[in-house]
Biopython code that builds the backbone (N, CA, C, O; Angstrom):
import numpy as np
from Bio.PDB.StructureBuilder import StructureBuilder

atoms = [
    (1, "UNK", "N", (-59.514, 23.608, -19.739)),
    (1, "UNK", "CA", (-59.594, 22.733, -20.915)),
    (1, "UNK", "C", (-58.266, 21.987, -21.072)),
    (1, "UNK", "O", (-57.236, 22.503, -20.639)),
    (2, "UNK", "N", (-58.249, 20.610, -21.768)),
    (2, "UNK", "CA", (-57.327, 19.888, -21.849)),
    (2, "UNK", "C", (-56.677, 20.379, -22.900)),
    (2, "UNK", "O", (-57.228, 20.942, -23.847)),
    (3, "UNK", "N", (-55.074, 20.124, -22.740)),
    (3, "UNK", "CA", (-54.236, 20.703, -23.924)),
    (3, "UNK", "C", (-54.104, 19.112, -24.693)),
    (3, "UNK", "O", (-53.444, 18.166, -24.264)),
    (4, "UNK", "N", (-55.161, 19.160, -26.279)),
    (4, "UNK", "CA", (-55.694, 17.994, -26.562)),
    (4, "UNK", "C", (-53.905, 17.173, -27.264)),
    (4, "UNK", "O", (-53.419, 16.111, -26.875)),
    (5, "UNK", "N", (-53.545, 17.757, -27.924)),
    (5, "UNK", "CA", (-52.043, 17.058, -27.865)),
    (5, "UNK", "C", (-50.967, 16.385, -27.360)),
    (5, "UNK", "O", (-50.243, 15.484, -27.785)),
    (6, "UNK", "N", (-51.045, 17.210, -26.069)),
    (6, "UNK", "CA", (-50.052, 16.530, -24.657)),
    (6, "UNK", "C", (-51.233, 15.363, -24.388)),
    (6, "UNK", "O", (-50.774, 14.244, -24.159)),
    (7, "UNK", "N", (-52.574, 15.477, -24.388)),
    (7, "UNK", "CA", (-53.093, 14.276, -24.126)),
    (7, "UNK", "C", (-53.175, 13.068, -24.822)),
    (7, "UNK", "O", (-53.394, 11.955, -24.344)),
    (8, "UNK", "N", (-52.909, 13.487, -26.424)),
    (8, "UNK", "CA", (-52.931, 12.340, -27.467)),
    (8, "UNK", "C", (-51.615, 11.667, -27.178)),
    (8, "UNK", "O", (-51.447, 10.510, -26.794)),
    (9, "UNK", "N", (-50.763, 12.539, -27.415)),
    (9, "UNK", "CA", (-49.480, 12.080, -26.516)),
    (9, "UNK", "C", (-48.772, 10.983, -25.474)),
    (9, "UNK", "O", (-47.856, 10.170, -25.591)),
    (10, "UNK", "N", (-49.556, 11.331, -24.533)),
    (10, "UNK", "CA", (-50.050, 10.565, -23.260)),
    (10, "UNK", "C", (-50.589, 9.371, -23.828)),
    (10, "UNK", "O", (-49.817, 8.421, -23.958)),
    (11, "UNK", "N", (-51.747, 9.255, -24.180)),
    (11, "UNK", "CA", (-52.184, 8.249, -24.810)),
    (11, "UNK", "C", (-51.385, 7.283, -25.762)),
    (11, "UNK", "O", (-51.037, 6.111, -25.616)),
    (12, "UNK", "N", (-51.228, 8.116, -26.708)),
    (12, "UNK", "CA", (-49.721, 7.025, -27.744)),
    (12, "UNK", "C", (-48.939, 6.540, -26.536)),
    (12, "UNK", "O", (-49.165, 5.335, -26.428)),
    (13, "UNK", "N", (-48.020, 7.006, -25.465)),
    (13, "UNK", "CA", (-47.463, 6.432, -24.620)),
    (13, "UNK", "C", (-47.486, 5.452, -23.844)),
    (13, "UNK", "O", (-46.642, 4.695, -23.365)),
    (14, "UNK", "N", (-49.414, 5.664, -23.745)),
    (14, "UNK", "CA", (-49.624, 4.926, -22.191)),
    (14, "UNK", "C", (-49.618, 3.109, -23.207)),
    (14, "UNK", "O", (-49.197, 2.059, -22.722)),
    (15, "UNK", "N", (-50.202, 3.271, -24.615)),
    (15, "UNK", "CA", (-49.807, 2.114, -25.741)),
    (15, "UNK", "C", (-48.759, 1.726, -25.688)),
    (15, "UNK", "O", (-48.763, 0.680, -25.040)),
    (16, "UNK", "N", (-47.373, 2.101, -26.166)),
    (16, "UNK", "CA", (-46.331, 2.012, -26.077)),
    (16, "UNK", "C", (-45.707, 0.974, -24.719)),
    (16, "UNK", "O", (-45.216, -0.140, -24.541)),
    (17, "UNK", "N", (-46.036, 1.968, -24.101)),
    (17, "UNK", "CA", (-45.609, 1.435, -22.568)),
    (17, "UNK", "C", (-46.683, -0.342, -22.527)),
    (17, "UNK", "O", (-46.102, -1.426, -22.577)),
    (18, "UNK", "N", (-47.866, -0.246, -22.455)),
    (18, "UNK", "CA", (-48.694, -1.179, -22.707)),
    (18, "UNK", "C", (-47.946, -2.439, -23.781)),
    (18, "UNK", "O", (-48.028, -3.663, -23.678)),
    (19, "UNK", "N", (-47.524, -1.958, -24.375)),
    (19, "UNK", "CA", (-46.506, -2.940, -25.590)),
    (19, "UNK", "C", (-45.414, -3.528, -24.756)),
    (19, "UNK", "O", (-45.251, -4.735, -24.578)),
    (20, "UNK", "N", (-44.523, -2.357, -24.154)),
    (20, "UNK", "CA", (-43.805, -3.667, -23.564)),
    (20, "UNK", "C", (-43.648, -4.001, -22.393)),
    (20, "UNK", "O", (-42.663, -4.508, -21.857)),
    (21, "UNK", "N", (-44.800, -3.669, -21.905)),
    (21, "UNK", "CA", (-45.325, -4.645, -20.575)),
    (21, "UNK", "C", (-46.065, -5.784, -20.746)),
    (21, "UNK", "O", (-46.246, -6.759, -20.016)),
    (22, "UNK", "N", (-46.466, -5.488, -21.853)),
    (22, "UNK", "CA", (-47.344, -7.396, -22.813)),
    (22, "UNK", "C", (-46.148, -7.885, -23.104)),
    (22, "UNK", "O", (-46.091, -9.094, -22.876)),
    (23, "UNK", "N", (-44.626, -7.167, -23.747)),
    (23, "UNK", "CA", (-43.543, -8.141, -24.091)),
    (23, "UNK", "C", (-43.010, -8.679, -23.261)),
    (23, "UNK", "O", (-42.677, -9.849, -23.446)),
    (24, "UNK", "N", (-42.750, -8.078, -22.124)),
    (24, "UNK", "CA", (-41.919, -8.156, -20.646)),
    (24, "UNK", "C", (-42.807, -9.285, -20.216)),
    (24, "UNK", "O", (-42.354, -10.058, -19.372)),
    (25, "UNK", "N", (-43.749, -9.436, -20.584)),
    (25, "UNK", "CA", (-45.015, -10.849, -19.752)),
    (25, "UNK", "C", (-45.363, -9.950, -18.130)),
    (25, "UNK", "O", (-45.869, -10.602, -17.217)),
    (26, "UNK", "N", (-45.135, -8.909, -17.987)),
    (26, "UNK", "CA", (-45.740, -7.862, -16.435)),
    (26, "UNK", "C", (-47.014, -7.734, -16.648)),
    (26, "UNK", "O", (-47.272, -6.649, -17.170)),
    (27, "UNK", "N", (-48.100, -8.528, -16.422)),
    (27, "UNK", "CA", (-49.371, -8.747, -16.450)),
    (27, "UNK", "C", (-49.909, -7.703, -15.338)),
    (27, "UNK", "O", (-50.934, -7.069, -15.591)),
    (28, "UNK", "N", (-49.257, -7.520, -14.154)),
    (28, "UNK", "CA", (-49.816, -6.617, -13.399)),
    (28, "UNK", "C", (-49.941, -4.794, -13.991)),
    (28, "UNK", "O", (-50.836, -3.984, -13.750)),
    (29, "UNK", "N", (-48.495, -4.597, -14.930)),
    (29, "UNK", "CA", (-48.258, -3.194, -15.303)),
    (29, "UNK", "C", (-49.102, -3.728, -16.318)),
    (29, "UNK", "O", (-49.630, -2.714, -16.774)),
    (30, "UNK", "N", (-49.415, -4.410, -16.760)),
    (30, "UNK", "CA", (-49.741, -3.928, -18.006)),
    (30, "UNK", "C", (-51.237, -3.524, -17.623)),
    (30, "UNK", "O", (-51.698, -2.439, -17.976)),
    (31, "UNK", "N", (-51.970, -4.451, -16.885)),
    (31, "UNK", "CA", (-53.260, -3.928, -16.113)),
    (31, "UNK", "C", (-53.287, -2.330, -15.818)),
    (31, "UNK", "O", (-53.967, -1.498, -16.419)),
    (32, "UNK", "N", (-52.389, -2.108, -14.757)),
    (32, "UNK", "CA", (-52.231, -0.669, -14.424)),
    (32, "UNK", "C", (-51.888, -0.164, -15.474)),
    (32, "UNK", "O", (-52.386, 0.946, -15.288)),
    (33, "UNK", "N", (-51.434, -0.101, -16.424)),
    (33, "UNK", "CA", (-51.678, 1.098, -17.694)),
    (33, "UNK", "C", (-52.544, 0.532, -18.816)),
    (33, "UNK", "O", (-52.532, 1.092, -19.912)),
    (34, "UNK", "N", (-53.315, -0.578, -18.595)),
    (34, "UNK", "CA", (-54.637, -0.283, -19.468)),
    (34, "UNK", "C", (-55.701, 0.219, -18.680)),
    (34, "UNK", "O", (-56.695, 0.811, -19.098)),
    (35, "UNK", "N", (-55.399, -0.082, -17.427)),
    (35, "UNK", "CA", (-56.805, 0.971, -16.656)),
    (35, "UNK", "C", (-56.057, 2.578, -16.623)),
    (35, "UNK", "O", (-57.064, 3.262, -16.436)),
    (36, "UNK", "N", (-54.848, 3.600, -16.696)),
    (36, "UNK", "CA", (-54.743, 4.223, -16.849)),
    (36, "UNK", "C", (-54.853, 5.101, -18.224)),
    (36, "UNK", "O", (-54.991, 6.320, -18.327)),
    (37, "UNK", "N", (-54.749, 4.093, -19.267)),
    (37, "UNK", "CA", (-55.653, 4.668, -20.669)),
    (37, "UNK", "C", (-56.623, 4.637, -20.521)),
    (37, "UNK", "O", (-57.332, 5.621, -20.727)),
    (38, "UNK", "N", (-56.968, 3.781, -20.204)),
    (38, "UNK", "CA", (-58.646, 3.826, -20.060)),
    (38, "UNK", "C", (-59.311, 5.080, -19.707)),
    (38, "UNK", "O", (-59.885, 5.825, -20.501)),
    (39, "UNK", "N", (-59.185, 5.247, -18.459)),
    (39, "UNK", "CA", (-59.348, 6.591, -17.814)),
    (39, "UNK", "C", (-58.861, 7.404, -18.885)),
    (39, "UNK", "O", (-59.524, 7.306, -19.918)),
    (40, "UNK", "N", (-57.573, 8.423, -18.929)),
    (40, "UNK", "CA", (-57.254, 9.180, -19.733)),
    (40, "UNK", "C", (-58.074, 9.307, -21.433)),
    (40, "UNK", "O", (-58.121, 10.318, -22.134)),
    (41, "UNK", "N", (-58.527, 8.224, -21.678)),
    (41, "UNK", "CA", (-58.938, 8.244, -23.329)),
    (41, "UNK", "C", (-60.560, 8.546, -22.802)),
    (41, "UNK", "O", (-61.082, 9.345, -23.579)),
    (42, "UNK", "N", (-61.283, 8.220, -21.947)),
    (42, "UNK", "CA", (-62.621, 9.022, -21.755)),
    (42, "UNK", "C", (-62.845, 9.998, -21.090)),
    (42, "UNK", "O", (-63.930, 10.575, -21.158)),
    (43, "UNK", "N", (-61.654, 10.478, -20.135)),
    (43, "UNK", "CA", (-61.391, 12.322, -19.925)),
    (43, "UNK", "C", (-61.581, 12.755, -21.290)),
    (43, "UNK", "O", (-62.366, 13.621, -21.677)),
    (44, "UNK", "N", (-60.652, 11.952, -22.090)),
    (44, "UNK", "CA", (-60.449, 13.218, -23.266)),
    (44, "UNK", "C", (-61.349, 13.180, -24.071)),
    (44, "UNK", "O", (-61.560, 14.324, -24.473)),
    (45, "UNK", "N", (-62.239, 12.202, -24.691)),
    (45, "UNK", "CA", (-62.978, 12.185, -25.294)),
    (45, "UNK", "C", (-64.232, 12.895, -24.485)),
    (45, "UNK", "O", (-65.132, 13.186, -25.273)),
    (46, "UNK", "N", (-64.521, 13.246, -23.128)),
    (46, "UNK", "CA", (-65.699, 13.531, -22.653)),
    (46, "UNK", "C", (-65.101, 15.044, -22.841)),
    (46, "UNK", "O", (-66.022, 15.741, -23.266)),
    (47, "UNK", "N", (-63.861, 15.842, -22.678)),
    (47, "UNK", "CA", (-63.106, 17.057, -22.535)),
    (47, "UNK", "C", (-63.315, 17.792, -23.972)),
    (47, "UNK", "O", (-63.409, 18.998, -24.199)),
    (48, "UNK", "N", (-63.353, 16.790, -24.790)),
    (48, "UNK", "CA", (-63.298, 17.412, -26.258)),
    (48, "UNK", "C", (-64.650, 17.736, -27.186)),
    (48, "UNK", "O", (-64.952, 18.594, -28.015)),
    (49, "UNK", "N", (-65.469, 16.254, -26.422)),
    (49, "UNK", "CA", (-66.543, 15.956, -27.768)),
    (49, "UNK", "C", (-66.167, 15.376, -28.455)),
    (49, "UNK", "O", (-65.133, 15.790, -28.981)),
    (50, "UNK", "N", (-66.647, 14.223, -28.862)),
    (50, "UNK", "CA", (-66.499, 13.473, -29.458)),
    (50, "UNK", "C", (-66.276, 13.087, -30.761)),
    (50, "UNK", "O", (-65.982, 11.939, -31.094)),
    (51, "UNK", "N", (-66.469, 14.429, -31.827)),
    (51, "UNK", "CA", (-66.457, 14.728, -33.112)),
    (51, "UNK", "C", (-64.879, 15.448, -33.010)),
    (51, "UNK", "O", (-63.896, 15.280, -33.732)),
    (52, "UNK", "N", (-65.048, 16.179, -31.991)),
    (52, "UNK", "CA", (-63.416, 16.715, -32.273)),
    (52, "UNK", "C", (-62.346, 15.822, -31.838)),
    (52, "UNK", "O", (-61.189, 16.035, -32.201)),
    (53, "UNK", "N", (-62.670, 14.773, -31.037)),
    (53, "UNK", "CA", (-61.920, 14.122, -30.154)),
    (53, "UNK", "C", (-61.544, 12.803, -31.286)),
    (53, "UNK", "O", (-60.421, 12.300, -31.238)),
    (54, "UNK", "N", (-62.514, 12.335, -32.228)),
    (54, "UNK", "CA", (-62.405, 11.187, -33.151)),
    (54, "UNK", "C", (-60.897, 11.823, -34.051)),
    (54, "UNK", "O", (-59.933, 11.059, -34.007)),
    (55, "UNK", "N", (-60.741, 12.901, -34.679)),
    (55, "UNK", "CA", (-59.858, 13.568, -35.261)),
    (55, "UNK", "C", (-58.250, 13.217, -35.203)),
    (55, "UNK", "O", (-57.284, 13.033, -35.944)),
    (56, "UNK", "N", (-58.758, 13.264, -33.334)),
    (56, "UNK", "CA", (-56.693, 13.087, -32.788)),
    (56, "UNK", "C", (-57.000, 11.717, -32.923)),
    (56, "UNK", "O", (-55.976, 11.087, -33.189)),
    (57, "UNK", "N", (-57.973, 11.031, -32.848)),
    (57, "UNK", "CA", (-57.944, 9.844, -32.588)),
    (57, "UNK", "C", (-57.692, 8.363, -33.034)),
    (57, "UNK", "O", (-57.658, 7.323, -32.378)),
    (58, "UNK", "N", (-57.511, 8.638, -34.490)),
    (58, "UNK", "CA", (-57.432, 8.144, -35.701)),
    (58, "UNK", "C", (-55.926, 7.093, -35.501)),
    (58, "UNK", "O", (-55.848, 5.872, -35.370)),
    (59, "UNK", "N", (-55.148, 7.852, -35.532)),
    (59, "UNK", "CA", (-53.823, 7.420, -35.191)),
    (59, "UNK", "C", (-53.275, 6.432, -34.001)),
    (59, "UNK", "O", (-52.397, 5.580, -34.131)),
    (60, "UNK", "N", (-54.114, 6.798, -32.635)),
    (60, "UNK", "CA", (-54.164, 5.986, -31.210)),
    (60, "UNK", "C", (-55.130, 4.903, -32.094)),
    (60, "UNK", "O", (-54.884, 3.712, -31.906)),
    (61, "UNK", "N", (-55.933, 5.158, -32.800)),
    (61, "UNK", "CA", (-56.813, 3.224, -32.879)),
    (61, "UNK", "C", (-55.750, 2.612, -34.013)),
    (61, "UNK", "O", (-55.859, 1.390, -34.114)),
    (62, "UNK", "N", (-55.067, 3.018, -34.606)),
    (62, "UNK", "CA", (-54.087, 2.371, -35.666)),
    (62, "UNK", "C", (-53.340, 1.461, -34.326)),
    (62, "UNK", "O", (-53.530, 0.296, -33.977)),
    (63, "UNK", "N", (-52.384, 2.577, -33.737)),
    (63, "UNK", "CA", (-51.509, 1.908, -32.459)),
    (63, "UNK", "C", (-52.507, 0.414, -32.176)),
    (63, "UNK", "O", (-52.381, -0.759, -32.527)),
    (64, "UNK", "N", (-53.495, 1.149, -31.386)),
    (64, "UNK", "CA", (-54.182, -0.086, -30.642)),
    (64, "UNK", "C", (-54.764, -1.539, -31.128)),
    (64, "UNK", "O", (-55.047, -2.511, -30.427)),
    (65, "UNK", "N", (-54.847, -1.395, -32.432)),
    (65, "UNK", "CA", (-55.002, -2.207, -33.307)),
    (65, "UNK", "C", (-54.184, -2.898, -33.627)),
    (65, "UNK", "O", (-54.254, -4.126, -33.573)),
    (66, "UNK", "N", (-52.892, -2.008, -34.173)),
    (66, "UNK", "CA", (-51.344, -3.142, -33.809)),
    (66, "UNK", "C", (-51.158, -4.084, -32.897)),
    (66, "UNK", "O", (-50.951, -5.295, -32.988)),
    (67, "UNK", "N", (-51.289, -3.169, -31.779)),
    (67, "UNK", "CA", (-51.081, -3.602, -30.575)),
    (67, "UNK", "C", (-52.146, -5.067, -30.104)),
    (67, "UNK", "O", (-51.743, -6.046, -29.476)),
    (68, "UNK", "N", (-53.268, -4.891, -30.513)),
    (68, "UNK", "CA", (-54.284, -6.347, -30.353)),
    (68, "UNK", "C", (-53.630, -7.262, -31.471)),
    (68, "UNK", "O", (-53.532, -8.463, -31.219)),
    (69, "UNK", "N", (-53.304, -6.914, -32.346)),
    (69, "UNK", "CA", (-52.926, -8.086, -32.928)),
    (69, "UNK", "C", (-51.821, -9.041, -32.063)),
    (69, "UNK", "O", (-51.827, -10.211, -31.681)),
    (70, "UNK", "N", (-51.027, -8.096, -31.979)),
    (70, "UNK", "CA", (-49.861, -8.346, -31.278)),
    (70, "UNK", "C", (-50.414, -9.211, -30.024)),
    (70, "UNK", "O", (-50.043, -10.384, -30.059)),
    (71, "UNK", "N", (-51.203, -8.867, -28.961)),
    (71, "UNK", "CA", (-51.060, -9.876, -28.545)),
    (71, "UNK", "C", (-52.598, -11.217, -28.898)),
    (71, "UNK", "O", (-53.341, -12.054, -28.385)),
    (72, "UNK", "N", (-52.496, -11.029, -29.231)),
    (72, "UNK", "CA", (-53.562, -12.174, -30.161)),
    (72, "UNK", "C", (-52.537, -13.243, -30.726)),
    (72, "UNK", "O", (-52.922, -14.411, -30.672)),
    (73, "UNK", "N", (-51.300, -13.002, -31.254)),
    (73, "UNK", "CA", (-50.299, -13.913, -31.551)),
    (73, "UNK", "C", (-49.826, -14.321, -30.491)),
    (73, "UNK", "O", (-49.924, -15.530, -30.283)),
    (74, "UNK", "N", (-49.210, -13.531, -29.550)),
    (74, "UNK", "CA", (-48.936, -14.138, -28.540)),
    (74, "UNK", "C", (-49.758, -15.061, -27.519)),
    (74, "UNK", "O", (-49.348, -15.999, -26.837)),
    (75, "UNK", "N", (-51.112, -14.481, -27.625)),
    (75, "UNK", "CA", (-52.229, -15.685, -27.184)),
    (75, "UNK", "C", (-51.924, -17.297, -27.708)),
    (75, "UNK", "O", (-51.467, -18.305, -27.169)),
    (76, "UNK", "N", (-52.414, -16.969, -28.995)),
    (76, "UNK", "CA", (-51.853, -18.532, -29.506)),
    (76, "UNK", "C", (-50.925, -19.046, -29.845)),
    (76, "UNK", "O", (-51.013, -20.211, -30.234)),
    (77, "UNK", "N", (-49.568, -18.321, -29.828)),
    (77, "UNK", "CA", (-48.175, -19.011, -29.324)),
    (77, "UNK", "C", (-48.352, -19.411, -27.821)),
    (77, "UNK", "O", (-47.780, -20.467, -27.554)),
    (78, "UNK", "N", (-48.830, -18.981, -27.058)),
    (78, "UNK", "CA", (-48.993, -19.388, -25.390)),
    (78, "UNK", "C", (-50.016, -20.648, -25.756)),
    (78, "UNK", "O", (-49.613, -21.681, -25.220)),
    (79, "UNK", "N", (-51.160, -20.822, -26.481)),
    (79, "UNK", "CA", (-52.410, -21.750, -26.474)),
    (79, "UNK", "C", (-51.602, -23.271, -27.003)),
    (79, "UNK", "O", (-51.655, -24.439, -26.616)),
    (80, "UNK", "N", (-50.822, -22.505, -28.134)),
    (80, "UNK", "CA", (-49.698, -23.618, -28.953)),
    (80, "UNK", "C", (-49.219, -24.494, -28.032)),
    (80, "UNK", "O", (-49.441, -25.695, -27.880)),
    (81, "UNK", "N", (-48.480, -23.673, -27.396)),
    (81, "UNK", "CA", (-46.966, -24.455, -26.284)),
    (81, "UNK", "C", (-47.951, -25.107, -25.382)),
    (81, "UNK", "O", (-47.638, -26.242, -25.024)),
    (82, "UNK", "N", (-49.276, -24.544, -24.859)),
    (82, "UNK", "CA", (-49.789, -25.591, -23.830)),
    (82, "UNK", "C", (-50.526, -26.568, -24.189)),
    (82, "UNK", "O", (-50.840, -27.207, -23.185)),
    (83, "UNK", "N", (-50.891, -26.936, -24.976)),
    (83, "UNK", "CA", (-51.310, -27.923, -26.389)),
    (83, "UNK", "C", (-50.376, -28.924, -26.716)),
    (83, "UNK", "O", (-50.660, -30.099, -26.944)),
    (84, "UNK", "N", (-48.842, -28.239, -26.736)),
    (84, "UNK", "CA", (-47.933, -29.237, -27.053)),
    (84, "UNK", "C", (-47.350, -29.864, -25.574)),
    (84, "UNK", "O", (-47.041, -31.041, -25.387)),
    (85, "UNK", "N", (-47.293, -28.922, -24.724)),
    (85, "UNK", "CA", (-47.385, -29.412, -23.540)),
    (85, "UNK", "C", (-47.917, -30.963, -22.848)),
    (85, "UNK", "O", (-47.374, -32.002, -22.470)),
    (86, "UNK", "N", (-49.402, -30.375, -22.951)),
    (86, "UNK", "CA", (-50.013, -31.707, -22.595)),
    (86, "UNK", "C", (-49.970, -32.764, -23.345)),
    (86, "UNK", "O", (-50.181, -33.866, -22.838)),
    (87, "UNK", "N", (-49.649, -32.609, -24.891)),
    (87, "UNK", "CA", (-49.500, -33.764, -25.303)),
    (87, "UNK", "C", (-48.556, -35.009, -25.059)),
    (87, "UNK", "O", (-48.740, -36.225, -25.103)),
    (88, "UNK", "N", (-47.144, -33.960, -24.702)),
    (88, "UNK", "CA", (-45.754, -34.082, -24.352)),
    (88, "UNK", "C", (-45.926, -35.254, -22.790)),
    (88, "UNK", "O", (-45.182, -36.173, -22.446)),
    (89, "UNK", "N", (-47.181, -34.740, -22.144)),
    (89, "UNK", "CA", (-47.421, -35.207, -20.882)),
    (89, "UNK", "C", (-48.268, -36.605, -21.654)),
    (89, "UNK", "O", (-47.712, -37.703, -21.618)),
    (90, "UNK", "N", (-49.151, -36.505, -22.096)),
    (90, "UNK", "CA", (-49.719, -37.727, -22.241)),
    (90, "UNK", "C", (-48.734, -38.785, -22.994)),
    (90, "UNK", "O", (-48.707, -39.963, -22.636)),
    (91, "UNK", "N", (-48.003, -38.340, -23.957)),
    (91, "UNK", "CA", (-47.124, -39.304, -24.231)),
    (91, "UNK", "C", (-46.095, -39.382, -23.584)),
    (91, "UNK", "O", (-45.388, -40.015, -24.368)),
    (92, "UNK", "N", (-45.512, -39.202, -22.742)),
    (92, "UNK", "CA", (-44.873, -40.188, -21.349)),
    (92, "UNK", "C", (-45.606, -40.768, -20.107)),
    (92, "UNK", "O", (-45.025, -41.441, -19.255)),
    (93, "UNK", "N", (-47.298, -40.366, -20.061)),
    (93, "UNK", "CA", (-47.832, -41.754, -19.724)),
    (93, "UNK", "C", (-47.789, -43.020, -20.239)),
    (93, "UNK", "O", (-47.578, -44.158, -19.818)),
    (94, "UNK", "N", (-48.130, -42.323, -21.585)),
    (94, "UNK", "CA", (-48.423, -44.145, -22.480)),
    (94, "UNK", "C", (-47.006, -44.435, -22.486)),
    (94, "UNK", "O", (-47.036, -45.444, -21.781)),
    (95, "UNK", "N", (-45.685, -44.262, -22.801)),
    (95, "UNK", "CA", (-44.795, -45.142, -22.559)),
    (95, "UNK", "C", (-44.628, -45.398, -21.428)),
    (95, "UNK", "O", (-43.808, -46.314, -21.354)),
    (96, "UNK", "N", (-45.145, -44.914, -19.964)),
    (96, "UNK", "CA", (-44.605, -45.273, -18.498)),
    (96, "UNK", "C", (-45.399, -46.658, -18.595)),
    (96, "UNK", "O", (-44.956, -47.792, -18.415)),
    (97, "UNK", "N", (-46.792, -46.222, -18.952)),
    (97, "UNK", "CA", (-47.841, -47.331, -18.618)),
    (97, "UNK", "C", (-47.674, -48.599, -19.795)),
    (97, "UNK", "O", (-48.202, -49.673, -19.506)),
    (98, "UNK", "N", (-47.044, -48.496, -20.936)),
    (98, "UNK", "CA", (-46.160, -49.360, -21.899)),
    (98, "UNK", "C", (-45.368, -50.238, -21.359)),
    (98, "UNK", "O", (-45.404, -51.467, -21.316)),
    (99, "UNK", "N", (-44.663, -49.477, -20.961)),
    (99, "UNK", "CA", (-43.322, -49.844, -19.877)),
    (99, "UNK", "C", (-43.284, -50.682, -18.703)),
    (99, "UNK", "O", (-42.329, -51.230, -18.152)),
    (100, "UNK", "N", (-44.722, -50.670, -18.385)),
    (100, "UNK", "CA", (-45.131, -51.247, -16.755)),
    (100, "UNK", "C", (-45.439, -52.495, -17.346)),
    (100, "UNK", "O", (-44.794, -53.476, -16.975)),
    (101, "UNK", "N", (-46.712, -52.676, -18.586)),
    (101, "UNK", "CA", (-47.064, -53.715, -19.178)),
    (101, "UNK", "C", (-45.965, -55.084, -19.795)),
    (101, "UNK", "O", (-46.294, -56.249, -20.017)),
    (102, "UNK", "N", (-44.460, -54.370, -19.970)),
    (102, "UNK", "CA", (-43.734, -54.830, -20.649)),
    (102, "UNK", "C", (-42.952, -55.659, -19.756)),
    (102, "UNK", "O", (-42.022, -56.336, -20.196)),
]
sb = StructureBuilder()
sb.init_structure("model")
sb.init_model(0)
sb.init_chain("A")
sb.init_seg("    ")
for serial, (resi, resn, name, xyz) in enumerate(atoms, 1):
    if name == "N":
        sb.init_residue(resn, " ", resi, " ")
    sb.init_atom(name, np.array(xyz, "f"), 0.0, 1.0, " ", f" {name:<3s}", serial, name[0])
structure = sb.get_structure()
């Protein structure tokens, strides 16, 4: 049987770690430790049952919930800048093509 603590544990961590591999922009780690929660959070929930397993669990969906917000902002700070981006691009066409006319 799983020692359900060291696993909640684990879990808060593998979040954590997940946090600042979304800050770091390491898209690859951060993959490899959301497929390693992944795994680990349905060992434990299949190890425990699911009534006992909701209990520890309370606290890891707070984290994870932070944690989506978190990057949900950072989504549309990234959606922002490439938005302002292209605009940035289209307006130094129209003055190139201004410019040509002139």
């Amino acid at each position: 049987m799983m020692d359900a603590d060291h696993t909640l544990q684990a879990l808060h961590d593998d979040l954590e770690a997940l946090r600042a591999a979304v800050e770091q922009e390491d898209h690859a780690e951060a993959e490899r430790i959301a497929n390693g929660h992944d795994r680990r959070l349905r060992e434990f929930v299949e190890a425990c049952g699911v009534q006992a397993a909701a209990n520890g669990l309370r606290n890891l969906l707070a984290l994870q919930q932070s944690l989506m917000a978190d990057m949900l902002v950072r989504r549309d700070l990234a959606s922002a800048r490439l938005r302002a981006g292209r605009q940035s691009v289209r307006a130094v066409h129209a003055y190139q093509q201004a410019e040509s006319l002139a």
